[in-house]
N, CA, C and O atoms as CSV, one atom per row, in Angstrom:
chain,resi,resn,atom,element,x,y,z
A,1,UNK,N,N,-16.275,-27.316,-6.781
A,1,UNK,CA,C,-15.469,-26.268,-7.378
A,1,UNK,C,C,-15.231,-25.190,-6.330
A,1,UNK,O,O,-16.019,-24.867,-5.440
A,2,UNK,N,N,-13.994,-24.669,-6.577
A,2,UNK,CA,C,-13.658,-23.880,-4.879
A,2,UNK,C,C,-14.001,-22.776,-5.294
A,2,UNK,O,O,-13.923,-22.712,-6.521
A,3,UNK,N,N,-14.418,-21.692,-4.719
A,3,UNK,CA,C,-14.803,-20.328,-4.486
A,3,UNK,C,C,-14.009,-18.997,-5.934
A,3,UNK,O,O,-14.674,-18.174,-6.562
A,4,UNK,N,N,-13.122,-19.136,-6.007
A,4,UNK,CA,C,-12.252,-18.479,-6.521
A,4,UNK,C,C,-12.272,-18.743,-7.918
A,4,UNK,O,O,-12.040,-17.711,-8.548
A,5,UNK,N,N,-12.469,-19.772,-8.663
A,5,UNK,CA,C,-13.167,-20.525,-9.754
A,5,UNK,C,C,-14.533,-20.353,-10.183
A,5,UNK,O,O,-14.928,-20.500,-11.340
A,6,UNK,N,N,-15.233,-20.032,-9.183
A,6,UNK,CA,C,-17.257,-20.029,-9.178
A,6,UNK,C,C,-16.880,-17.792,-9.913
A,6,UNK,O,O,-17.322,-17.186,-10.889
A,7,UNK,N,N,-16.084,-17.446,-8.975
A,7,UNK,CA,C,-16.042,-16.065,-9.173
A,7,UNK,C,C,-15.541,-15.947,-10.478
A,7,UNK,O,O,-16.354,-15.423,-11.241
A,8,UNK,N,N,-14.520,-16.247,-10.963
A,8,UNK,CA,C,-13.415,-15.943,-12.087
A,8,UNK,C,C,-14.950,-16.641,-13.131
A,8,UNK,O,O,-15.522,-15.813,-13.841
A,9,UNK,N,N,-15.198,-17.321,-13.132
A,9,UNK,CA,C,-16.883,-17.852,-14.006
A,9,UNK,C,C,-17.983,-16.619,-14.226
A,9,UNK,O,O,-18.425,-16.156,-15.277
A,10,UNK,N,N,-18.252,-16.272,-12.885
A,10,UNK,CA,C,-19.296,-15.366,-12.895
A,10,UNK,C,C,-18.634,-13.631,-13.942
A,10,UNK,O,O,-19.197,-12.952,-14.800
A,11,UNK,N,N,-16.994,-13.499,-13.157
A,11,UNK,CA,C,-16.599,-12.080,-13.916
A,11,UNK,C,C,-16.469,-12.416,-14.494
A,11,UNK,O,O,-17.685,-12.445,-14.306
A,12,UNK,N,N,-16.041,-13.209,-15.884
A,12,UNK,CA,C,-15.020,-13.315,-17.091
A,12,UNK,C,C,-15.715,-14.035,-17.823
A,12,UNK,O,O,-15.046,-14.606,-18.684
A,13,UNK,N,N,-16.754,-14.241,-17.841
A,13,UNK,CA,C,-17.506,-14.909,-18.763
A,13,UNK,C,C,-19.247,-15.405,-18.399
A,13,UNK,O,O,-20.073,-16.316,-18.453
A,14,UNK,N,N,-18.978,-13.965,-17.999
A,14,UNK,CA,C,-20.632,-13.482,-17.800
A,14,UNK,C,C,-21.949,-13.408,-18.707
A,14,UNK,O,O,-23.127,-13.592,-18.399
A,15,UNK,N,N,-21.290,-13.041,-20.061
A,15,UNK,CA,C,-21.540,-13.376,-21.294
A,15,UNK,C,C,-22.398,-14.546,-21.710
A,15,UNK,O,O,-23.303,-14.366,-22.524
A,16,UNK,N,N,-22.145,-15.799,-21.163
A,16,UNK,CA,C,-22.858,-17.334,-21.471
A,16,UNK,C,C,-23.773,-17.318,-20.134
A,16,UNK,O,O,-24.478,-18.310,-19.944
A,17,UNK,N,N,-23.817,-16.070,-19.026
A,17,UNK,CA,C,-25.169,-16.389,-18.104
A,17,UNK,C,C,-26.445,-16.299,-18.584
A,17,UNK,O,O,-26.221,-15.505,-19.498
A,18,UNK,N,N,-27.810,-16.557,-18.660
A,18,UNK,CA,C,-28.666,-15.656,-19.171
A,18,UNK,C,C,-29.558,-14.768,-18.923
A,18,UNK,O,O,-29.551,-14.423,-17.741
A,19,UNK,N,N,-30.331,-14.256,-19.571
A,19,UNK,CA,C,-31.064,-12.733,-19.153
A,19,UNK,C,C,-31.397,-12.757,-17.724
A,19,UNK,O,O,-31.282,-11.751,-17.024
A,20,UNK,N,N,-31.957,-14.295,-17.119
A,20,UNK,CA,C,-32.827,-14.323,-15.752
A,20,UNK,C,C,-31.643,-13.751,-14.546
A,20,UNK,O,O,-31.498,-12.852,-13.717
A,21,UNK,N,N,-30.773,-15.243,-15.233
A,21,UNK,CA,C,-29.634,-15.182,-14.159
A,21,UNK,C,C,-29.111,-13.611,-14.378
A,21,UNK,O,O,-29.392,-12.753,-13.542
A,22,UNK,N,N,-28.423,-13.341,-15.427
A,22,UNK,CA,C,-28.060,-11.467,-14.990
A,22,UNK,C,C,-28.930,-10.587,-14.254
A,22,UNK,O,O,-28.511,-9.610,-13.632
A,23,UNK,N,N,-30.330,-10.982,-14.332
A,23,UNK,CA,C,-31.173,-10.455,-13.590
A,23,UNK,C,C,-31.071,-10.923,-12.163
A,23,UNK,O,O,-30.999,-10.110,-11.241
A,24,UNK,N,N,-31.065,-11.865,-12.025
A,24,UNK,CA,C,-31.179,-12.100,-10.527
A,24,UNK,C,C,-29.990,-11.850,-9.712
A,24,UNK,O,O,-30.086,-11.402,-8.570
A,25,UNK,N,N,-28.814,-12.140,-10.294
A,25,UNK,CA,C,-27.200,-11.223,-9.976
A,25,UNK,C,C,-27.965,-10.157,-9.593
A,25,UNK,O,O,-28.578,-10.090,-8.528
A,26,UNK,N,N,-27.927,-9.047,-10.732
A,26,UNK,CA,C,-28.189,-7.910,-10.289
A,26,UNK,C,C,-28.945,-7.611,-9.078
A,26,UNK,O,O,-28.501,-7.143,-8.030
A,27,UNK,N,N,-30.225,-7.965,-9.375
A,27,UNK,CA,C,-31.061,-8.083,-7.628
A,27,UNK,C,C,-30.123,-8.286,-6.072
A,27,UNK,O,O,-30.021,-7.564,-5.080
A,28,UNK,N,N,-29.540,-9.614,-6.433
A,28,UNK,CA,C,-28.585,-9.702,-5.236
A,28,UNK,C,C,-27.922,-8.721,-5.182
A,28,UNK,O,O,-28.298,-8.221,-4.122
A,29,UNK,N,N,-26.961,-7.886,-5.713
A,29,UNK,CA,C,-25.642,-7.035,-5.971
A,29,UNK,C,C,-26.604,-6.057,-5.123
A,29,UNK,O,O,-26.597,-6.134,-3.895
A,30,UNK,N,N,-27.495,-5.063,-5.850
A,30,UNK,CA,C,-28.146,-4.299,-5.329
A,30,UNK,C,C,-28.956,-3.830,-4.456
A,30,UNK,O,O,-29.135,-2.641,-4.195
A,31,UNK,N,N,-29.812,-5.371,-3.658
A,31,UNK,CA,C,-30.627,-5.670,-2.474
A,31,UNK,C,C,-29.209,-5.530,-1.706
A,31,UNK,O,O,-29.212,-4.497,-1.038
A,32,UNK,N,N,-28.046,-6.226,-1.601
A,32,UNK,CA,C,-27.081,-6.174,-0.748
A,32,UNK,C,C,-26.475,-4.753,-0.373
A,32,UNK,O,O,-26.453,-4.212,0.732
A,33,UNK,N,N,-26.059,-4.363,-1.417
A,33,UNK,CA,C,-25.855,-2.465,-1.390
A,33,UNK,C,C,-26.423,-1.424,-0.896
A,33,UNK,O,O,-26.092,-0.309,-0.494
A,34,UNK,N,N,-27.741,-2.296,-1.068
A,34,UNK,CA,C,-28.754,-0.901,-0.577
A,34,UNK,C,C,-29.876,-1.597,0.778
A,34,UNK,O,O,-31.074,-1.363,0.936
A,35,UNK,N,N,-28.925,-2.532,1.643
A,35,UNK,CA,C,-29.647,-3.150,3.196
A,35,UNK,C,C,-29.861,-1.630,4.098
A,35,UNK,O,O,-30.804,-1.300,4.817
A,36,UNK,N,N,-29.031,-1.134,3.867
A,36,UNK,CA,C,-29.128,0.222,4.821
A,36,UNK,C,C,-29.211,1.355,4.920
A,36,UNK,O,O,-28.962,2.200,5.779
A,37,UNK,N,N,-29.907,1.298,3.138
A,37,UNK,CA,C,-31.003,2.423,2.394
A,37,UNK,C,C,-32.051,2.400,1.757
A,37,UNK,O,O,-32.205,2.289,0.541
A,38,UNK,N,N,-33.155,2.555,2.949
A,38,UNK,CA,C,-34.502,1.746,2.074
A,38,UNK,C,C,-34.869,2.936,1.341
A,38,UNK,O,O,-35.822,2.530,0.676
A,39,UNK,N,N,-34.646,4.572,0.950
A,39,UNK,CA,C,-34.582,5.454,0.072
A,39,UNK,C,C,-34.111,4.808,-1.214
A,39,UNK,O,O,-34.870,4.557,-2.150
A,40,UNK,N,N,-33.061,4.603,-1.205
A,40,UNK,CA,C,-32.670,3.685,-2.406
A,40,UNK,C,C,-32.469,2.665,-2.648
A,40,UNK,O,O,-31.700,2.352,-3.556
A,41,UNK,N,N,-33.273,1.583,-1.705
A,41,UNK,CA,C,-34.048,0.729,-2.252
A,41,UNK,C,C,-35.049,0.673,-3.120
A,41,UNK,O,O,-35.132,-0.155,-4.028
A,42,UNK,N,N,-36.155,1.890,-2.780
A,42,UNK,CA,C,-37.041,2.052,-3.533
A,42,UNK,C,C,-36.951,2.770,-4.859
A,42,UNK,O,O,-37.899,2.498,-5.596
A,43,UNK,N,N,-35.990,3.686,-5.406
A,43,UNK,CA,C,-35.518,4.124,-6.434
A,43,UNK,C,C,-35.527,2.764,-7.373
A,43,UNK,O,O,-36.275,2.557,-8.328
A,44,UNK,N,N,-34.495,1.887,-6.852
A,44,UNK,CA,C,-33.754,1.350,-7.808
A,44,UNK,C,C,-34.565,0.043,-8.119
A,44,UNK,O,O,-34.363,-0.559,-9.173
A,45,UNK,N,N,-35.526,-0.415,-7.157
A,45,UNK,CA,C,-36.874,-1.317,-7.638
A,45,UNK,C,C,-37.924,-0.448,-8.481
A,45,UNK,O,O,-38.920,-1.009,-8.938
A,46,UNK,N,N,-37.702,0.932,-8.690
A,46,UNK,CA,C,-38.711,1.375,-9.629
A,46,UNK,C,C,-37.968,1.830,-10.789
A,46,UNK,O,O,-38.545,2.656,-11.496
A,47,UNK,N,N,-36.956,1.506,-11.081
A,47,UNK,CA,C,-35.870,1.466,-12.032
A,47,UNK,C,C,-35.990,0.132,-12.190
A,47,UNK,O,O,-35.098,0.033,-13.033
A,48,UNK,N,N,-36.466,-1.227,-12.024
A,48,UNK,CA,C,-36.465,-2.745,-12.377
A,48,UNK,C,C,-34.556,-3.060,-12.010
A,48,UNK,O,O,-33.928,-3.879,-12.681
A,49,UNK,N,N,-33.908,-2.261,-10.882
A,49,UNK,CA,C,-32.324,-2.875,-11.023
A,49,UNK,C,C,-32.300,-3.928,-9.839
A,49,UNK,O,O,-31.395,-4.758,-9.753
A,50,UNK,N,N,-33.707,-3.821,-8.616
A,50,UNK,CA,C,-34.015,-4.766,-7.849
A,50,UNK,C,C,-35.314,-5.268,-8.337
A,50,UNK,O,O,-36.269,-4.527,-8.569
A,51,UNK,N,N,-35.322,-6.549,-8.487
A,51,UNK,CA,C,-36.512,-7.313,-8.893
A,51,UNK,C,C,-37.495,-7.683,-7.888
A,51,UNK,O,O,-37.034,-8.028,-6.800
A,52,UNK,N,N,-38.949,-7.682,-8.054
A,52,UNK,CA,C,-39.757,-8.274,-7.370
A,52,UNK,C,C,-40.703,-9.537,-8.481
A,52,UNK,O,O,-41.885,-9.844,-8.328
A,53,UNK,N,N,-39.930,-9.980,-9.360
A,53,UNK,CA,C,-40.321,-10.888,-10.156
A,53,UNK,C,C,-40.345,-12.387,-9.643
A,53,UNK,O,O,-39.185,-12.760,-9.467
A,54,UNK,N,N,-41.282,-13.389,-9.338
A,54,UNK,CA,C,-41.161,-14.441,-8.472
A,54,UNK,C,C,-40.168,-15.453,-9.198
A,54,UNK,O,O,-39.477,-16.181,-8.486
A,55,UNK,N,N,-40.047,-15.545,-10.886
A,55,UNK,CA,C,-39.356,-16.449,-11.364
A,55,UNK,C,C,-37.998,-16.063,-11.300
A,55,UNK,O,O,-37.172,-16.891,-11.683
A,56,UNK,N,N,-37.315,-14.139,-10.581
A,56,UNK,CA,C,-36.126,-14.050,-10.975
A,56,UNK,C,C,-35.669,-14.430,-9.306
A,56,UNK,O,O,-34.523,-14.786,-9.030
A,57,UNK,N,N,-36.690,-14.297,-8.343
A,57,UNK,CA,C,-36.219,-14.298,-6.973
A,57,UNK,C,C,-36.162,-16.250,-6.887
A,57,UNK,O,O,-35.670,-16.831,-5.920
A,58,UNK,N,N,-36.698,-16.897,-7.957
A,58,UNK,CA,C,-36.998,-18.301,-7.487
A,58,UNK,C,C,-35.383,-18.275,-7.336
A,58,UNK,O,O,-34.994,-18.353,-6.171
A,59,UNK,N,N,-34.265,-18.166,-8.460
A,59,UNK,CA,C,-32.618,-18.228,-8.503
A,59,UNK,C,C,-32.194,-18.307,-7.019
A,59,UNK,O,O,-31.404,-19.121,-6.540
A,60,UNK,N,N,-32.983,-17.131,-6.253
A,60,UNK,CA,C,-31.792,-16.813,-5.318
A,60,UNK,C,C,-32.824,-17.442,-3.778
A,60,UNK,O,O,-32.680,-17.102,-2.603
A,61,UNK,N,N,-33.643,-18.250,-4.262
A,61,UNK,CA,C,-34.642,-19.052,-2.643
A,61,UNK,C,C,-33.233,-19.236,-1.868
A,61,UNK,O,O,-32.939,-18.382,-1.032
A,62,UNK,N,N,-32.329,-20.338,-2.115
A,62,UNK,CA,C,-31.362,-21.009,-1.441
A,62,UNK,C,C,-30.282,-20.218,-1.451
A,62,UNK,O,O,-29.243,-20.866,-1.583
A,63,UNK,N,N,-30.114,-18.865,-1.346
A,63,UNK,CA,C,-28.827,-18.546,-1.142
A,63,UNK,C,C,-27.849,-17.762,-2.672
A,63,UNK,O,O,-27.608,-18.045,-3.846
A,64,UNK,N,N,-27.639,-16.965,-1.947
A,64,UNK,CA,C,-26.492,-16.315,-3.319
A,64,UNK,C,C,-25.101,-17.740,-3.698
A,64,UNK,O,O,-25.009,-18.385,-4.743
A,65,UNK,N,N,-24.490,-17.816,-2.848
A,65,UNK,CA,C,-23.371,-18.689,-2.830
A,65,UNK,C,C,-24.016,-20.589,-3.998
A,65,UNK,O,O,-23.360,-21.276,-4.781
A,66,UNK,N,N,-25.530,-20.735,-3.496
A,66,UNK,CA,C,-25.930,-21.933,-4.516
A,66,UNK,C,C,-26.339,-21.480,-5.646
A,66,UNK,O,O,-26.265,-22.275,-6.583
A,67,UNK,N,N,-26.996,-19.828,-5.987
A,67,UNK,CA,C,-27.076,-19.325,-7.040
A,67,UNK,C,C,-25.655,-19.394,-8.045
A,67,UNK,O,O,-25.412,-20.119,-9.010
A,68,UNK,N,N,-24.802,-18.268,-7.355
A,68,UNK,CA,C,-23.841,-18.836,-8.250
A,68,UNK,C,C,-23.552,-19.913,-8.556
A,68,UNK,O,O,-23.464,-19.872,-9.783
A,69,UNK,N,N,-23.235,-21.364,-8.062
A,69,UNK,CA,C,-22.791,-22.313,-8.144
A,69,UNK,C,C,-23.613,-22.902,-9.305
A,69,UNK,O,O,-22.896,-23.387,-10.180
A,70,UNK,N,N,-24.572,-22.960,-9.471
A,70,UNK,CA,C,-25.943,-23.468,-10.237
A,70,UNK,C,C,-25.442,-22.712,-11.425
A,70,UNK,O,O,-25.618,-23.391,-12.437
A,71,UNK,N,N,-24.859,-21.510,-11.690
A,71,UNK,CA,C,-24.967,-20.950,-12.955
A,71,UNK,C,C,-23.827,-21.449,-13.154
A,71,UNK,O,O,-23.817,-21.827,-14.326
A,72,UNK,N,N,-22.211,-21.807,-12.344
A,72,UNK,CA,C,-21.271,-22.001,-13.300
A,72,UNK,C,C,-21.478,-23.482,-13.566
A,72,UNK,O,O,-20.697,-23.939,-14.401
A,73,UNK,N,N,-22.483,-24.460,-12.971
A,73,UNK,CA,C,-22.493,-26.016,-13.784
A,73,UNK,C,C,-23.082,-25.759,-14.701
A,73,UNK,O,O,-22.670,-26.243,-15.755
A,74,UNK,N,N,-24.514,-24.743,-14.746
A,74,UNK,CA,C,-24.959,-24.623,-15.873
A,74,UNK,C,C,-23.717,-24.264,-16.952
A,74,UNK,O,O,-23.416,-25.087,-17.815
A,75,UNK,N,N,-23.274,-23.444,-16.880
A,75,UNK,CA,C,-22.502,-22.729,-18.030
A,75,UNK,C,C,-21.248,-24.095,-18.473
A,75,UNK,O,O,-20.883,-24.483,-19.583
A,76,UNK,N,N,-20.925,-24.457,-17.361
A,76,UNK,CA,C,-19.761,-25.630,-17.812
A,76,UNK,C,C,-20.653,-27.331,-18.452
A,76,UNK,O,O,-20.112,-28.168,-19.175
A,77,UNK,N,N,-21.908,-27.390,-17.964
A,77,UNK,CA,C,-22.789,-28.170,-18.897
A,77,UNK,C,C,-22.965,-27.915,-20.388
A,77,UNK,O,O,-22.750,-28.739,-21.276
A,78,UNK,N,N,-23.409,-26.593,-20.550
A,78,UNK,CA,C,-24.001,-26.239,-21.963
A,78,UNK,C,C,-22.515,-26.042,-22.779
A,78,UNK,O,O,-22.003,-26.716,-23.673
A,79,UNK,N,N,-22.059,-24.826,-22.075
A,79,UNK,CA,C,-21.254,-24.156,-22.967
A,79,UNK,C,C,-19.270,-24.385,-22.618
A,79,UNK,O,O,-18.423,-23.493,-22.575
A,80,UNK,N,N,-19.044,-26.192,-22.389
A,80,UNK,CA,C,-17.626,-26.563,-21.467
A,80,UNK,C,C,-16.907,-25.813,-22.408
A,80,UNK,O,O,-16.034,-25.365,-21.665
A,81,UNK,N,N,-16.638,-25.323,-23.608
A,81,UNK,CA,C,-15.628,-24.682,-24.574
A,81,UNK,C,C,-15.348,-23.784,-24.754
A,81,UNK,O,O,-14.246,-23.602,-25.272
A,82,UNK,N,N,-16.127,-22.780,-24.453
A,82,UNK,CA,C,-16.314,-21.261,-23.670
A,82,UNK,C,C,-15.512,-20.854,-22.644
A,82,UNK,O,O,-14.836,-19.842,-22.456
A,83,UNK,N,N,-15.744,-21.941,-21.961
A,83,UNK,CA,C,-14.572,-21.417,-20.788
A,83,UNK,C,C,-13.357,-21.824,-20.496
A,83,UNK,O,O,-13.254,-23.023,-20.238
A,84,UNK,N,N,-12.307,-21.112,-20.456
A,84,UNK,CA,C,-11.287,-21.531,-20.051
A,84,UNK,C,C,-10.367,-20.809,-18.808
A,84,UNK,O,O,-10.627,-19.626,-18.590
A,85,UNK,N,N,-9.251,-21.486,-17.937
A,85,UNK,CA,C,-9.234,-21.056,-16.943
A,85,UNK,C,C,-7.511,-20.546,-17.298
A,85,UNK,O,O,-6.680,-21.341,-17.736
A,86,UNK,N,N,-7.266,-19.338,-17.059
A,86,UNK,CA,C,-5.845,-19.113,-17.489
A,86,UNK,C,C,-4.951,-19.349,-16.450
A,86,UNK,O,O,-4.626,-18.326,-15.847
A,87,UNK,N,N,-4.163,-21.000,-15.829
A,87,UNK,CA,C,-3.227,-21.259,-14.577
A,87,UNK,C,C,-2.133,-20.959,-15.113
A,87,UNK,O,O,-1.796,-21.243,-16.262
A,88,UNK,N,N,-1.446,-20.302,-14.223
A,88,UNK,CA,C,0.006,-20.059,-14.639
A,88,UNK,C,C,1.101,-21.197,-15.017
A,88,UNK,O,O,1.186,-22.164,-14.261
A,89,UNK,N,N,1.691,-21.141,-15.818
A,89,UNK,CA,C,2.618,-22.374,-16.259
A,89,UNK,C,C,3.473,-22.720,-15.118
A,89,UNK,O,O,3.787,-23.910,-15.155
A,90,UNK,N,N,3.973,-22.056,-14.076
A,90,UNK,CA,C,5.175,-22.075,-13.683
A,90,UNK,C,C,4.302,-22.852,-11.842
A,90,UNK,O,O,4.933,-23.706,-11.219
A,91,UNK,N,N,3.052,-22.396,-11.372
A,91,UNK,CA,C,2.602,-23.008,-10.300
A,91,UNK,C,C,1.346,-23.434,-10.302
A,91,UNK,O,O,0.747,-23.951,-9.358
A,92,UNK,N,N,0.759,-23.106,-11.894
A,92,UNK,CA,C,-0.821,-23.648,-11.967
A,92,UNK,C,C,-1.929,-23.326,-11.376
A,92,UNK,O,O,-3.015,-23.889,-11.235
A,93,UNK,N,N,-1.348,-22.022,-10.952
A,93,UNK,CA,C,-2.372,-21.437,-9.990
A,93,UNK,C,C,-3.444,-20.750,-10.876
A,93,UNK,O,O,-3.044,-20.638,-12.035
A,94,UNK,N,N,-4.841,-20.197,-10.642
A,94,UNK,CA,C,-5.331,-19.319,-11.445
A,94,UNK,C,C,-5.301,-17.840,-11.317
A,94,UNK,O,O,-5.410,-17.181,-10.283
A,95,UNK,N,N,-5.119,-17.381,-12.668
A,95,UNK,CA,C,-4.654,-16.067,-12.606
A,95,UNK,C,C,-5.396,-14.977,-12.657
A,95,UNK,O,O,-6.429,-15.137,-13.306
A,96,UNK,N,N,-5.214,-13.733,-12.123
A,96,UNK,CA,C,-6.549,-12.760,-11.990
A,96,UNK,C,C,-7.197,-12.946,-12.982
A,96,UNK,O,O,-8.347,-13.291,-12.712
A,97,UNK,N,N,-6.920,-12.856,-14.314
A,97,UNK,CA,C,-7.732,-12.519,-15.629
A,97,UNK,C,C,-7.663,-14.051,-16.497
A,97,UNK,O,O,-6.901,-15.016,-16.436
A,98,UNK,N,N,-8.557,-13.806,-17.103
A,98,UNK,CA,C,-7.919,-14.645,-18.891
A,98,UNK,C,C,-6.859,-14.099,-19.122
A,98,UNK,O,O,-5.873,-14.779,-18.839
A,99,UNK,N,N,-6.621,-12.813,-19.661
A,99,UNK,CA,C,-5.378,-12.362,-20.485
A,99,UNK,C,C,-4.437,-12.119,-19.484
A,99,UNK,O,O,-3.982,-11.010,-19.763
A,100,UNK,N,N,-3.810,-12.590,-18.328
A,100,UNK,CA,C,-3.025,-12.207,-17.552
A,100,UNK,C,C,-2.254,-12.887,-17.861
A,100,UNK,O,O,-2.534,-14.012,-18.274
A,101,UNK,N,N,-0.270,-12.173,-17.716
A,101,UNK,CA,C,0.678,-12.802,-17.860
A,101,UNK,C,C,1.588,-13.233,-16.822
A,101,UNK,O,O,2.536,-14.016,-16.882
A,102,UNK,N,N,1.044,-12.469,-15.714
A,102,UNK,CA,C,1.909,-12.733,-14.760
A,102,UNK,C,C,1.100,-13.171,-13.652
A,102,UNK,O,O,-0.001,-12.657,-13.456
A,103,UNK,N,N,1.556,-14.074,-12.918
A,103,UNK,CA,C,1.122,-14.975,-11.372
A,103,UNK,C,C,0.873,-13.859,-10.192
A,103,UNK,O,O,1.767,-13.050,-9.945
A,104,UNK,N,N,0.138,-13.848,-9.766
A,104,UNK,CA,C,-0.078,-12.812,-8.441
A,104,UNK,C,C,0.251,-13.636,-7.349
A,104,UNK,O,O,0.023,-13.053,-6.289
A,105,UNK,N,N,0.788,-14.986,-7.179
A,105,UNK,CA,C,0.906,-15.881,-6.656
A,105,UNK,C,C,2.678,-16.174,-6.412
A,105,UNK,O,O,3.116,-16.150,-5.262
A,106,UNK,N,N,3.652,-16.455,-7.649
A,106,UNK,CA,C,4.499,-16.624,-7.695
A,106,UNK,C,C,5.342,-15.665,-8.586
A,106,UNK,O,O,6.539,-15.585,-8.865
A,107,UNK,N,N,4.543,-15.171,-8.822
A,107,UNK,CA,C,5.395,-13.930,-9.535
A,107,UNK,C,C,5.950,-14.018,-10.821
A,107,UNK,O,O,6.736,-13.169,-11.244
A,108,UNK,N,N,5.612,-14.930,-11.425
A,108,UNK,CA,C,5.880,-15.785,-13.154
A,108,UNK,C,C,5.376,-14.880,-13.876
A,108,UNK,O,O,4.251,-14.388,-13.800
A,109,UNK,N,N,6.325,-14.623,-14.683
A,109,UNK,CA,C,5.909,-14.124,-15.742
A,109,UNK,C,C,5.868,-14.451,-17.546
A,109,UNK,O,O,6.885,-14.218,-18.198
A,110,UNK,N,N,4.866,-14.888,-18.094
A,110,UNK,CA,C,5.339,-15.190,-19.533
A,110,UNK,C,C,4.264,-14.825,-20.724
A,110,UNK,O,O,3.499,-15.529,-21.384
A,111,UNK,N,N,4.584,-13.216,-20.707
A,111,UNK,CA,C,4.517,-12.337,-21.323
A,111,UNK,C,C,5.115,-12.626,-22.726
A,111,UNK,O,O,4.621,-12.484,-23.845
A,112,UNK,N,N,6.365,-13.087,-22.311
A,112,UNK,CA,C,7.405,-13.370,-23.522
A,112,UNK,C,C,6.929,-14.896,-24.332
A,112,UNK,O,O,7.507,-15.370,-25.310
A,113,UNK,N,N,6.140,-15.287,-23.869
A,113,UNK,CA,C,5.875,-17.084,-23.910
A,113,UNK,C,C,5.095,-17.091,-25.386
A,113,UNK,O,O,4.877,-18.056,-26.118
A,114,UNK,N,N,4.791,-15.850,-25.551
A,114,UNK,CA,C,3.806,-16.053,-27.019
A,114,UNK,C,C,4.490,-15.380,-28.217
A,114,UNK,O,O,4.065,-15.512,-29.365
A,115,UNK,N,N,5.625,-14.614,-27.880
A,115,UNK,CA,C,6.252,-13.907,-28.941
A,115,UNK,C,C,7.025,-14.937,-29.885
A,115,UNK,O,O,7.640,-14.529,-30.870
């Protein structure tokens, strides 16, 4: 699954990840943000928004990029009906959002397509 697909999974239907995995996201998001503030590094690990939990760091042993990947088979294993991918009619491309009407790609628009 290409890159752009793993993401549009993780934003838009974040919802079907669970508690660990949002947890261990978060860890990444915030260990990454804060590489070149160990001041607020330490804030935000005594706030629990960086984890030192061994079962939430097990997620991310191999890498952010196989973390994600692992959560969108999970999510397309358990929950394939949940997700859906909104490609534009006109080049099939995928579109910023679910609810998007228009192609950022080709410039399609069908806004009008549901009236």
């Amino acid at each position: 699954m290409d890159k752009e697909k793993i993401e549009y999974i993780i934003k838009y239907f974040s919802n079907l990840m669970t508690t660990d995995e949002k947890l261990a996201l978060k860890h990444q998001i915030f260990t990454y943000k804060t590489s070149d503030n160990q001041k607020m590094r330490k804030i935000l690990t005594e706030k629990g928004w960086i984890s030192s939990e061994p079962e939430i760091l097990e997620f991310l042993k191999n890498g952010h990029e196989e973390f994600e990947m692992n959560i969108v088979k999970r999510i397309l294993t358990e929950t394939p009906n949940e997700v859906f991918f909104n490609n534009c009619p006109n080049c099939g491309k995928l579109a910023r959002t679910p609810q998007a009407k228009q192609c950022r790609y080709c410039s399609f628009n069908w806004h009008s397509a549901e009236k």
